[in-house]
N, CA, C and O atoms as CSV, one atom per row, in Angstrom:
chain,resi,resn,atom,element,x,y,z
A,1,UNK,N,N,-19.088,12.086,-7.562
A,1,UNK,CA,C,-17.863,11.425,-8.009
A,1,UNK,C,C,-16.670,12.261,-7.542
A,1,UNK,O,O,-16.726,13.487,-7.636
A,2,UNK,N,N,-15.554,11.624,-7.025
A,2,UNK,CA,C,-14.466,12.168,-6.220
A,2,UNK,C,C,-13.828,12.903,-7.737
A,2,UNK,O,O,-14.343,12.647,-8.826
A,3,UNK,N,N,-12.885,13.643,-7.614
A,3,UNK,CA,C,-12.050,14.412,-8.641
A,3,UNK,C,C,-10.814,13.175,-8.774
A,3,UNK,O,O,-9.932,12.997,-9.615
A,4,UNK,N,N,-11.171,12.493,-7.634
A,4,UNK,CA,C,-9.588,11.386,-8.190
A,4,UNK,C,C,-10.108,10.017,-8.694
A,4,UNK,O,O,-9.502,8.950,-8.593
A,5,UNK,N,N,-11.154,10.187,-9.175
A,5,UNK,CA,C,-11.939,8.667,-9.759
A,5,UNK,C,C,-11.629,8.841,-11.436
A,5,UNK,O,O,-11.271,7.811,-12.008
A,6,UNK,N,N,-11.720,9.803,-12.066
A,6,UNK,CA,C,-11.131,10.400,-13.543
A,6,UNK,C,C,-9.621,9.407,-13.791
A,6,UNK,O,O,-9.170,8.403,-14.343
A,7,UNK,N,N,-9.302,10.542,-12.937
A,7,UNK,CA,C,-7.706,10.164,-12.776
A,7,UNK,C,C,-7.157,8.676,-12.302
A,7,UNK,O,O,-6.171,8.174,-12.841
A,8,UNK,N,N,-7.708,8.183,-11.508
A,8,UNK,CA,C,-7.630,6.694,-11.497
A,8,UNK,C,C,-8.104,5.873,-12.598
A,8,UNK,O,O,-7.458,4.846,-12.803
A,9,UNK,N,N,-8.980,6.084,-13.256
A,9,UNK,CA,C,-9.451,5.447,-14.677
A,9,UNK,C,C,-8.486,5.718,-15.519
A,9,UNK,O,O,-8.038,4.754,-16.140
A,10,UNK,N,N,-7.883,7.106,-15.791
A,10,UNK,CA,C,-6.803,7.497,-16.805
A,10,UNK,C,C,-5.300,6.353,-16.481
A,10,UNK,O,O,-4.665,5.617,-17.237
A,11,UNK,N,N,-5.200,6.596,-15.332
A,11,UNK,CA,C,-3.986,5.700,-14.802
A,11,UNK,C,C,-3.879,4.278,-15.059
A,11,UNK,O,O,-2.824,3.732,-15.380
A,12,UNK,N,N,-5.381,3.482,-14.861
A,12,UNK,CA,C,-5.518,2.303,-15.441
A,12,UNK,C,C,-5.231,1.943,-17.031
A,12,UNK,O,O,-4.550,1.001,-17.436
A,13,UNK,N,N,-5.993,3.031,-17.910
A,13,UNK,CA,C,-6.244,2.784,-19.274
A,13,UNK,C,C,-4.592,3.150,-19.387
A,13,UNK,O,O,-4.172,2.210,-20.062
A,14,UNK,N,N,-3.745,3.790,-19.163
A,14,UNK,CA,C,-2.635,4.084,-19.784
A,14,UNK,C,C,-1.203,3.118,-19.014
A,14,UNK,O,O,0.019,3.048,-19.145
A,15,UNK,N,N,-1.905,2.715,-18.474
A,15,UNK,CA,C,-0.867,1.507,-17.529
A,15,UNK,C,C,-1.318,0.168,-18.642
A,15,UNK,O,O,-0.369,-0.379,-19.204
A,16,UNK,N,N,-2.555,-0.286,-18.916
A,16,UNK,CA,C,-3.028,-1.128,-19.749
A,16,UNK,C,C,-2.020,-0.809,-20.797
A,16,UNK,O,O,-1.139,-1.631,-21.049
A,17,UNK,N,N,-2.093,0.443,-21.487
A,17,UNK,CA,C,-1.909,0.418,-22.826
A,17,UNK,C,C,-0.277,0.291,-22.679
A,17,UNK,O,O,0.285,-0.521,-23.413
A,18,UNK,N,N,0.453,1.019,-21.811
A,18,UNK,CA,C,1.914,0.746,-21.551
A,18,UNK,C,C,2.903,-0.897,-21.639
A,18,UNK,O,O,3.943,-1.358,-22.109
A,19,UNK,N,N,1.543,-1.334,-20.714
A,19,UNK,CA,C,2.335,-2.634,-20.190
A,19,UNK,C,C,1.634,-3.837,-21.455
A,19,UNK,O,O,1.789,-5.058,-21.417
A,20,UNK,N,N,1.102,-3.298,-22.180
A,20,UNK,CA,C,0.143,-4.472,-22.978
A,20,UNK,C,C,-0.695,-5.395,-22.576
A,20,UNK,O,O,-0.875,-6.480,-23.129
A,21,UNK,N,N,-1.370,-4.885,-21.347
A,21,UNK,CA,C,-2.181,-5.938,-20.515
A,21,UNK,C,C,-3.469,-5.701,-20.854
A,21,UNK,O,O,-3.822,-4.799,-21.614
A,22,UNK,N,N,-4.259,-6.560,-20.263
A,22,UNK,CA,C,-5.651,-6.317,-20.532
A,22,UNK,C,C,-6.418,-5.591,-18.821
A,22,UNK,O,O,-6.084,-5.653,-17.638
A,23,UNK,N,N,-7.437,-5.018,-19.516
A,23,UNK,CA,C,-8.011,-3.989,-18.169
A,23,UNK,C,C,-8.154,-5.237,-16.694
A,23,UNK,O,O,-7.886,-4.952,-15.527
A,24,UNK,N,N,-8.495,-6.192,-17.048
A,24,UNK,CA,C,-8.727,-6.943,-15.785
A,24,UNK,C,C,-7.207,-7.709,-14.972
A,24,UNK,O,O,-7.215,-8.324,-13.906
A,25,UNK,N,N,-6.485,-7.544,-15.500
A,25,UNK,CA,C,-5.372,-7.777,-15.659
A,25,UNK,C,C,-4.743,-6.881,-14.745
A,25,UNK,O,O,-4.147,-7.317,-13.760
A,26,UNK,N,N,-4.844,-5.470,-15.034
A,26,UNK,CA,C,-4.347,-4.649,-14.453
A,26,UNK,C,C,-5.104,-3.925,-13.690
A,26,UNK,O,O,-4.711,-2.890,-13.150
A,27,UNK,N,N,-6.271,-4.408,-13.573
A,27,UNK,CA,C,-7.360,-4.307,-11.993
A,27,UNK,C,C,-6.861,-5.475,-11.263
A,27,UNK,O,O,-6.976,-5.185,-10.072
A,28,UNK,N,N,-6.409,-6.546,-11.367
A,28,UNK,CA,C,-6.348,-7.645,-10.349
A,28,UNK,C,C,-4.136,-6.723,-10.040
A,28,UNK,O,O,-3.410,-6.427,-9.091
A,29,UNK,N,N,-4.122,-6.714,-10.470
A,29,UNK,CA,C,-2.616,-5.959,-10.474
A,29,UNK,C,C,-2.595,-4.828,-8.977
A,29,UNK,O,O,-1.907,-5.002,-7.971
A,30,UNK,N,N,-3.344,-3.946,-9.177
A,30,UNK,CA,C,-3.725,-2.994,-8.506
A,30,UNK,C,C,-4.323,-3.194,-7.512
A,30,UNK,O,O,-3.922,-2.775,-6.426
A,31,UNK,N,N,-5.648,-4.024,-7.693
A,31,UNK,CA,C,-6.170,-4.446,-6.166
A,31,UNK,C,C,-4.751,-5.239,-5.256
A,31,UNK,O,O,-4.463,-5.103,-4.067
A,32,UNK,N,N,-4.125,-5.989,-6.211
A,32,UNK,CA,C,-3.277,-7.061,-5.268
A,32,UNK,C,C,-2.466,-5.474,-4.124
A,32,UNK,O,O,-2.728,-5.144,-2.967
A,33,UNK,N,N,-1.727,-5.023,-4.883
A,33,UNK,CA,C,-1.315,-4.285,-4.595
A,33,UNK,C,C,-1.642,-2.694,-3.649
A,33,UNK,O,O,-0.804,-2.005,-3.068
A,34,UNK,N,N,-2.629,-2.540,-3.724
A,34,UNK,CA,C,-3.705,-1.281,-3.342
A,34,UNK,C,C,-2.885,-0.102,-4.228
A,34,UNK,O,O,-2.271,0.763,-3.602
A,35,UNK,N,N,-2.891,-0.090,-5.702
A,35,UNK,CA,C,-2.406,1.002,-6.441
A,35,UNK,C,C,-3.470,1.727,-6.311
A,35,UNK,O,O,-3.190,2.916,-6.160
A,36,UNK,N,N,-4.315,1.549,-6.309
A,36,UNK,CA,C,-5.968,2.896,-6.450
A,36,UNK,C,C,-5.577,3.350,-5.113
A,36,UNK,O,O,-5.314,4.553,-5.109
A,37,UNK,N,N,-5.475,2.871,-4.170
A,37,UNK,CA,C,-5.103,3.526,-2.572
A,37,UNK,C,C,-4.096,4.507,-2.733
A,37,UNK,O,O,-3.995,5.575,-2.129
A,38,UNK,N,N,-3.424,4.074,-3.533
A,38,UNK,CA,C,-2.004,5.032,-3.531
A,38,UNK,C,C,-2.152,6.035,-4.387
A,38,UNK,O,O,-1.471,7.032,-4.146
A,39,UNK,N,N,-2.705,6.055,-5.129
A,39,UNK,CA,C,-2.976,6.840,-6.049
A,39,UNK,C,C,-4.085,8.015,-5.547
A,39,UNK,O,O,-3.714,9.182,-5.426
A,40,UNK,N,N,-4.843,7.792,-5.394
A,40,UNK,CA,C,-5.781,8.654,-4.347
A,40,UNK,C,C,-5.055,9.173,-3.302
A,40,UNK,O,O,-5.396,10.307,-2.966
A,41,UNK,N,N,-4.147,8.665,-2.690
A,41,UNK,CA,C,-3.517,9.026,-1.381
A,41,UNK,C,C,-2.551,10.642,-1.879
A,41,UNK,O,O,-2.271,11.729,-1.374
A,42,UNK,N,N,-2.253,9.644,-3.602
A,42,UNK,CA,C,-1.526,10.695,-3.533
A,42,UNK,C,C,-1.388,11.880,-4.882
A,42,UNK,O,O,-0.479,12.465,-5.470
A,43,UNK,N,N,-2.625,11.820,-4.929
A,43,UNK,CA,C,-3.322,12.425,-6.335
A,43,UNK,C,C,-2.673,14.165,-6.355
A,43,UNK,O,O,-1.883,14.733,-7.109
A,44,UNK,N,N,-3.230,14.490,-5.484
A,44,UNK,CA,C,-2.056,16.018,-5.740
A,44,UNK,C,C,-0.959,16.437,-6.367
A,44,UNK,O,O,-0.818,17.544,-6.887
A,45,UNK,N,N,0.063,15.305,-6.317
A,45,UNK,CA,C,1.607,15.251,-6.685
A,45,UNK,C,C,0.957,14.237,-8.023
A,45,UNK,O,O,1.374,14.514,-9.148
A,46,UNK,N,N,0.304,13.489,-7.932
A,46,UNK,CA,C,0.713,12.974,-9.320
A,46,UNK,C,C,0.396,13.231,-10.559
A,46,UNK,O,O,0.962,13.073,-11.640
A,47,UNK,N,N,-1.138,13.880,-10.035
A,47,UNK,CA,C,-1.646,14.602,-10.996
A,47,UNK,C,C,-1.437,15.466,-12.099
A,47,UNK,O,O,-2.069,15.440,-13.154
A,48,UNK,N,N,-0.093,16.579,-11.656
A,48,UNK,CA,C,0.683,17.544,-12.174
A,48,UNK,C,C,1.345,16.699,-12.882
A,48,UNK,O,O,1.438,17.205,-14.000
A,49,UNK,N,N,2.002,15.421,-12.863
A,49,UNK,CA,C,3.123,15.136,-13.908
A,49,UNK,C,C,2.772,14.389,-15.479
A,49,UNK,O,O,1.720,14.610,-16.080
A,50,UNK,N,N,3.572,13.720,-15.859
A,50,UNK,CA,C,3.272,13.356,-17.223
A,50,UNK,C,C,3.039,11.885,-17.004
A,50,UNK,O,O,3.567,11.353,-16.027
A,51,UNK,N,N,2.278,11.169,-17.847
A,51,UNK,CA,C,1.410,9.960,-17.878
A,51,UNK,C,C,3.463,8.864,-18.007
A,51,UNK,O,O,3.297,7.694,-17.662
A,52,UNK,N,N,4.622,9.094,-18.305
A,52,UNK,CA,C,5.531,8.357,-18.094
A,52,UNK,C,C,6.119,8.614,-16.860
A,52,UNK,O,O,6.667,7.632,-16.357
A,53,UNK,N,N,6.149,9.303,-16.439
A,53,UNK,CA,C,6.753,9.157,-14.501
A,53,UNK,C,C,5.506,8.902,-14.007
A,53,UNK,O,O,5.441,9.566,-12.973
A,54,UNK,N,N,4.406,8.271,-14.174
A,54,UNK,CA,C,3.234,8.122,-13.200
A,54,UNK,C,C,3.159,6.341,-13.659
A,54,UNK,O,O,2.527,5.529,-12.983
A,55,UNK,N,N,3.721,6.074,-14.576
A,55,UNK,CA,C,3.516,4.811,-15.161
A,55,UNK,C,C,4.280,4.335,-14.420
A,55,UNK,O,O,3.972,3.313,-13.806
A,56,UNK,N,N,6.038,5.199,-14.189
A,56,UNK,CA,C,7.254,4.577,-13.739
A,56,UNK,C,C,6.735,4.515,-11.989
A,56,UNK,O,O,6.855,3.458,-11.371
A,57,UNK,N,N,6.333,5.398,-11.519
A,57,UNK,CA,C,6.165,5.514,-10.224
A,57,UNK,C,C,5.508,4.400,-9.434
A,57,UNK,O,O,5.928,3.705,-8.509
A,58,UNK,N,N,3.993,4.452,-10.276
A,58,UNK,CA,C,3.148,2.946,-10.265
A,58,UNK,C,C,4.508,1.638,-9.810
A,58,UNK,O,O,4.883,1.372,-8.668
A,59,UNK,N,N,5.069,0.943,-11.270
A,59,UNK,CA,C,6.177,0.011,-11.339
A,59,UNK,C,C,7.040,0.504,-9.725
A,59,UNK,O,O,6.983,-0.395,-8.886
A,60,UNK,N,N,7.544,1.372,-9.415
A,60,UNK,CA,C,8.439,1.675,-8.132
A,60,UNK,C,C,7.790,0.967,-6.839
A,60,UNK,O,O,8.217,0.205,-5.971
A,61,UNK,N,N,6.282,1.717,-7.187
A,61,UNK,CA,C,5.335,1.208,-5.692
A,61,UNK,C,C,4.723,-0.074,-5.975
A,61,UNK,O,O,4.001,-0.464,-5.058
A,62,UNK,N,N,4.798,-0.813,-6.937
A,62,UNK,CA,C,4.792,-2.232,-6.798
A,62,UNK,C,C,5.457,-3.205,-6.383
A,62,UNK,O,O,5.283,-4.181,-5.654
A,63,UNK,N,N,6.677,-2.519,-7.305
A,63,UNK,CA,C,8.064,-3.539,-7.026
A,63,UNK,C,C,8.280,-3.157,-5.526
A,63,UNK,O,O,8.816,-4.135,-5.006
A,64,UNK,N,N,8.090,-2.105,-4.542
A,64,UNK,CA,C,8.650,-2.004,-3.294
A,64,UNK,C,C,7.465,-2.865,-2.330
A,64,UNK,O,O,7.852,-3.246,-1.226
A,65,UNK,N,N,6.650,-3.039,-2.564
A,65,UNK,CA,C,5.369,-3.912,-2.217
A,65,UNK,C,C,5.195,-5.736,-2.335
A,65,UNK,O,O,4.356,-6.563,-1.977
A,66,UNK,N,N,6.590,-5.752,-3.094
A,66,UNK,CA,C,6.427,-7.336,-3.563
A,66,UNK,C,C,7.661,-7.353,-2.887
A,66,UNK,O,O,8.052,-8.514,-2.767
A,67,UNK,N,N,8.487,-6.464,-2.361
A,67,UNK,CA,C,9.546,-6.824,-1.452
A,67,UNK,C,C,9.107,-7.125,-0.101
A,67,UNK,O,O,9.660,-7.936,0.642
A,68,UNK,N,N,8.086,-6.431,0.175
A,68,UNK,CA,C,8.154,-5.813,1.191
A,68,UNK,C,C,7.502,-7.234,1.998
A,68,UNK,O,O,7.315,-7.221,3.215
């Protein structure tokens, strides 16, 4: 198991619990989007911070993805 598979589960359950969604909800969210890609890509930096700038960051790289 990769060291960033933890941390991608944590990111889900606390994005769930943030946004009031349900887990499949915010797996179809993420796949649309490739948030697990990004997140892995960029697990080093995100890892270190606190579960509310990783929530906000998520929301940043979505919303720039639905522009895009």
């Amino acid at each position: 198991m990769s060291k960033e598979l933890p941390f991608i589960v944590l990111c889900v359950e606390e994005y769930k619990h943030k946004k009031g969604m349900t887990g499949k909800d915010v797996i179809d969210l993420f796949n649309r989007y490739s948030v697990c890609e990004y997140i892995q890509a960029f697990y080093e930096a995100l890892h270190t911070t606190g579960i509310n700038y990783i929530i906000d960051d998520i929301d940043s790289y979505i919303r720039a993805r639905q522009t895009a």
